[in-house]
Rosetta silent file (secondary structure, phi, psi, omega in degrees, C-alpha in Angstrom):
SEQUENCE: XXXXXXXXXXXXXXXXXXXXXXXXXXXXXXXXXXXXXXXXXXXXXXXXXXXXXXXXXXXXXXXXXXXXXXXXXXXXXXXXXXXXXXXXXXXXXXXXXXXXXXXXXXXXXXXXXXXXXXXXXXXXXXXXXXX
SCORE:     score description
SCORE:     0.000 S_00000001
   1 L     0.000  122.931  167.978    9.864   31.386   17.931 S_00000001
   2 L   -47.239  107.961  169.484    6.530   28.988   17.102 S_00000001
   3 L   -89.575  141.940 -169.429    8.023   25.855   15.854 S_00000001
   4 L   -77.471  129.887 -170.243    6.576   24.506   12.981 S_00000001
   5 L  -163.996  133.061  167.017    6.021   20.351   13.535 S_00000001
   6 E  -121.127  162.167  158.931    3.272   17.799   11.710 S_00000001
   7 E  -153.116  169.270  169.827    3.347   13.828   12.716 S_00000001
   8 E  -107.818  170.836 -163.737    2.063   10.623   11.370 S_00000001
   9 E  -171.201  124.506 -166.948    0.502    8.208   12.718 S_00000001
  10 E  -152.141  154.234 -169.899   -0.515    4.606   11.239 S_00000001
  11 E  -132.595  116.919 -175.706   -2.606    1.596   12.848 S_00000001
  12 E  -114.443  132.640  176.369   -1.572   -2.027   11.203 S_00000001
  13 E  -156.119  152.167  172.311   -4.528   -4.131   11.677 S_00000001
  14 E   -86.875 -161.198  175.047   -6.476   -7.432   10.177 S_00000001
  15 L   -64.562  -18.171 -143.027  -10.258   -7.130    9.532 S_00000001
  16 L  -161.056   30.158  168.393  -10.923   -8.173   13.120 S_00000001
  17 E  -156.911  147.896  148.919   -7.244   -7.662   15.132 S_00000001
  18 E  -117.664  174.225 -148.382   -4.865   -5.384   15.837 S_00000001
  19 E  -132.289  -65.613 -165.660   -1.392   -5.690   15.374 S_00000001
  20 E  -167.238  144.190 -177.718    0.507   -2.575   15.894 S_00000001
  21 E  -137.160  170.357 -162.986    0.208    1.285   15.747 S_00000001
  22 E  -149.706  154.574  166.589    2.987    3.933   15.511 S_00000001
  23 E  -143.819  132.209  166.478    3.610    7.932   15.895 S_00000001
  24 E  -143.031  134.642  168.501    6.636    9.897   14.461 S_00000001
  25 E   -89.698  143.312  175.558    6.695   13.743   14.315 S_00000001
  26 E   -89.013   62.326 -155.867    7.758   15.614   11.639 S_00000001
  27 L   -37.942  -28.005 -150.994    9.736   18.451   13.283 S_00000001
  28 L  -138.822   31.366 -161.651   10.207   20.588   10.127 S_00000001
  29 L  -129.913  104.562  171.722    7.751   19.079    7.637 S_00000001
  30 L   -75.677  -93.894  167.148    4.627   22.072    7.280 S_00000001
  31 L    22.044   65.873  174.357    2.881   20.987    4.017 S_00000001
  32 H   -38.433  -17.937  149.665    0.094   18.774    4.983 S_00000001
  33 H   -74.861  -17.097 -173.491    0.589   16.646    1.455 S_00000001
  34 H   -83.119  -28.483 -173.589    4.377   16.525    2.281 S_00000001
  35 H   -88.939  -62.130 -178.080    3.333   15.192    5.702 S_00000001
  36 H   -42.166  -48.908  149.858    0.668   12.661    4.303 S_00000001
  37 H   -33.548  -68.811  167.897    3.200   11.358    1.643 S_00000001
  38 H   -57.294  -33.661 -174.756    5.762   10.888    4.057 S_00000001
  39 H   -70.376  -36.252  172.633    3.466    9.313    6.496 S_00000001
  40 H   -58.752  -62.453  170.990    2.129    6.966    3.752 S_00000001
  41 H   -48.758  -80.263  177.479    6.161    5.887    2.941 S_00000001
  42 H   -33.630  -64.739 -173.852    6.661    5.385    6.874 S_00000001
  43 H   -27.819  -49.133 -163.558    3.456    3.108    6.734 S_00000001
  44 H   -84.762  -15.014  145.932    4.650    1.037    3.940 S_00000001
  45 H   -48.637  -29.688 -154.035    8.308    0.733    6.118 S_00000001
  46 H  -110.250  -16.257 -170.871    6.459   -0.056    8.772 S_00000001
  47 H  -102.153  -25.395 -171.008    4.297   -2.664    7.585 S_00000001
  48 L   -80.081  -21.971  168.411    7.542   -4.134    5.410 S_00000001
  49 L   -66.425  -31.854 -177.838    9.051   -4.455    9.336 S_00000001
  50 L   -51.824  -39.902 -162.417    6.203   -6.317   10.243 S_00000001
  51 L    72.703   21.728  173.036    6.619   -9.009    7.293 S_00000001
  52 L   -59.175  122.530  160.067    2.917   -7.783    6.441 S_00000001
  53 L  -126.108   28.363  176.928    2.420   -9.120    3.406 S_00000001
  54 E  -135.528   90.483 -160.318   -1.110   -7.897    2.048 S_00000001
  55 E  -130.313  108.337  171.718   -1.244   -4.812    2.517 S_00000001
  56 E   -92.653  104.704 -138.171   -4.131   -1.552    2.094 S_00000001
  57 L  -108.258  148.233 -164.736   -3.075    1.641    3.346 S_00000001
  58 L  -146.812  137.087  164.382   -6.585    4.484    4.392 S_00000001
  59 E  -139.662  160.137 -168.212   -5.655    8.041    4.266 S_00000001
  60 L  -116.459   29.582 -178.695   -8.124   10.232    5.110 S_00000001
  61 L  -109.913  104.640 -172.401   -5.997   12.682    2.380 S_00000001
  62 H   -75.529  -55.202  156.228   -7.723   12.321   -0.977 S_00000001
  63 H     2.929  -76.399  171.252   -5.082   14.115   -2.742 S_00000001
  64 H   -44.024  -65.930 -173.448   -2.530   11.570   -1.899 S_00000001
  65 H   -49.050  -29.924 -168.579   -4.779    9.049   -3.001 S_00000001
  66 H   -84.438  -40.639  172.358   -5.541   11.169   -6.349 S_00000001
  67 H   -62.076  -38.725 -172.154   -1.774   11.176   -6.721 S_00000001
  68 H   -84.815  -28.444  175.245   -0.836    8.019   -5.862 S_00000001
  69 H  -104.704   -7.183  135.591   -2.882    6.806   -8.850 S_00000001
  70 L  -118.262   58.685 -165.052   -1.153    9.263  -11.155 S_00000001
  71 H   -72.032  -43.223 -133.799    2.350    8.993  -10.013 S_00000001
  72 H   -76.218  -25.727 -178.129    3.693    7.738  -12.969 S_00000001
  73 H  -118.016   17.484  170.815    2.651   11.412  -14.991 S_00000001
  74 L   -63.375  163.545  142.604    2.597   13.524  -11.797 S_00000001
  75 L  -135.822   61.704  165.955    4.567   16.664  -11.363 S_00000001
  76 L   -81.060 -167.093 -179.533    3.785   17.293   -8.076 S_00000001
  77 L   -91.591  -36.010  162.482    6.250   18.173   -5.796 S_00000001
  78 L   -69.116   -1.175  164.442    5.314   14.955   -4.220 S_00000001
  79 H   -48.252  -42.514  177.394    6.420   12.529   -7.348 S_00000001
  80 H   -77.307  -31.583  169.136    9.315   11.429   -6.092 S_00000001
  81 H   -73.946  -28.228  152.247    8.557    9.924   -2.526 S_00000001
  82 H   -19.395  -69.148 -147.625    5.341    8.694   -4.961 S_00000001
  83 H   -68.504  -59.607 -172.825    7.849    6.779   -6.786 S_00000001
  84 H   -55.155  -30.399  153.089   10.028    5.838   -4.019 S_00000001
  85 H   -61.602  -18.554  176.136    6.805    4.215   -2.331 S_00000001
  86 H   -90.603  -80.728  164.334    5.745    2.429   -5.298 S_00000001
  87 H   -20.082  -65.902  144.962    9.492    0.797   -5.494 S_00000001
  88 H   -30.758  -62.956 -168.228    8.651   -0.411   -1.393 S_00000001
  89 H   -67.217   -7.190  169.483    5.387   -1.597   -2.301 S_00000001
  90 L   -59.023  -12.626  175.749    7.006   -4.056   -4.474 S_00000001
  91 L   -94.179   -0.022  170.059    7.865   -6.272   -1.810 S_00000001
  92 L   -97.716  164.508 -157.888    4.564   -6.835   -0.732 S_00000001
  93 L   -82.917  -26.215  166.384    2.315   -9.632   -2.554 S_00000001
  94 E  -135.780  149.633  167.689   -0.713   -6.894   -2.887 S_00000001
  95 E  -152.403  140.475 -178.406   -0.749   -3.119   -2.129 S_00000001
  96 E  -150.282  148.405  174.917   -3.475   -0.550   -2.839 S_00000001
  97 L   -86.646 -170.697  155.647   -3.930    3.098   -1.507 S_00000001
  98 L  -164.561  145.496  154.057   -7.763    4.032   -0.786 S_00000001
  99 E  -104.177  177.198 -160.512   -9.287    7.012    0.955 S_00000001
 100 L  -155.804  152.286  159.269  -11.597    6.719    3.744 S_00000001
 101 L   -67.279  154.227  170.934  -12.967    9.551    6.039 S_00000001
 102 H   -47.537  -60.246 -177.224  -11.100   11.278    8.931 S_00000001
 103 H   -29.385  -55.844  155.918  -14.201    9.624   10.853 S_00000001
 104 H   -38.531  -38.527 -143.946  -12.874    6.112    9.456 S_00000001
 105 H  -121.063   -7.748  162.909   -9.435    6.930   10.144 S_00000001
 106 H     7.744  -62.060  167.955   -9.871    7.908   13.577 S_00000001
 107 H   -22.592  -83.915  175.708   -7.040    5.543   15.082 S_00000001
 108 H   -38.559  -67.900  177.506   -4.592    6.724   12.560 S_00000001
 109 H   -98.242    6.913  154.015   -4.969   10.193   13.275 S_00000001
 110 H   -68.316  -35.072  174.187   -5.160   10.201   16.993 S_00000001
 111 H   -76.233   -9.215  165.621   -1.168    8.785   16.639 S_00000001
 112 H   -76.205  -58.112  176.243   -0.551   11.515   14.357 S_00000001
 113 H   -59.346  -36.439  157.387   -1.730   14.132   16.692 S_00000001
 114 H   -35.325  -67.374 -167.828    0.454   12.107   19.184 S_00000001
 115 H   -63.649  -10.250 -173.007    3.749   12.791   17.450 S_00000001
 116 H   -87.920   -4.506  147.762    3.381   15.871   17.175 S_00000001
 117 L   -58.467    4.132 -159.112    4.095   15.943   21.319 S_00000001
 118 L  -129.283  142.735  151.020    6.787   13.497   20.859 S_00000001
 119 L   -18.692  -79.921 -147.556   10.886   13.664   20.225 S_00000001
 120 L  -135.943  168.076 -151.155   10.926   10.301   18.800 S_00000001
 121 L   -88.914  136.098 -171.207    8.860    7.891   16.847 S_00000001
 122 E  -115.827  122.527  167.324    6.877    6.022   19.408 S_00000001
 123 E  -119.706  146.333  160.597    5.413    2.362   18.890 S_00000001
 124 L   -84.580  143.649 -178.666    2.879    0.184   20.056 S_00000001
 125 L  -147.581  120.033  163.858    3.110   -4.044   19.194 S_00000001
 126 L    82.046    6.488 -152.141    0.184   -6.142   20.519 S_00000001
 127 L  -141.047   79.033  175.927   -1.414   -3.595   22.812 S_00000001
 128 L   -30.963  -28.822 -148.788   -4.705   -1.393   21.192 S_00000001
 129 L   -71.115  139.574 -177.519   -3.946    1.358   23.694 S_00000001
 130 L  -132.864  146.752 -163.983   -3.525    4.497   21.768 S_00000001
 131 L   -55.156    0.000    0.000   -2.406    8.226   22.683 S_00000001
């Protein structure tokens, strides 16, 4: 039997450094907005681990991004990890989604295609090199 598996994949960076990049697979999560949602919540975990505390998250999923600025009257299927991500971004001093092209996002979604080869969520800290 074909198992079904998405990952994430996120790049924490300043304008001009990088900081840390990450991959986690989603063994059981098909839905490409269910995987971009979730990957978007891991970011903002991942960035709250960090102590990042300005933080703009690039998806190259416009959806998400269409969603994330009408969680408060969505009824997607995706409202509640919306919500639950909004409630996280409160601990940072700014947070904003934006989309960007795949081209843009490049980084980001070579560690996504990583995870989806991997067990377990695999990180990088101080070190560009990326799967």
């Amino acid at each position: 039997m074909l198992e079904h598996r998405s990952g994430a994949g996120g790049v924490a960076r300043t304008s001009s450094t990088f900081l840390a990049a990450w991959s986690k697979p989603y063994p059981h999560i098909t839905d490409p907005l269910i995987a971009a949602v979730s990957a978007l919540r891991d970011g903002v975990i991942f960035a709250q681990l960090q102590g990042v505390s300005q933080v703009l998250m690039e998806t190259d999923c416009l959806e998400l991004v269409q969603l994330w600025h009408s969680r408060r009257f969505s009824r997607s299927i995706a409202a509640p990890l919306l919500l639950e991500i909004e409630e996280l971004a409160l601990s940072f001093l700014s947070f904003d989604v934006q989309h960007v092209l795949r081209n843009s996002n490049m980084s980001a979604h070579m560690c996504a295609k990583h995870a989806c080869t991997l067990g377990i969520i695999d990180c990088w800290m101080d070190s560009p090199w990326l799967p």
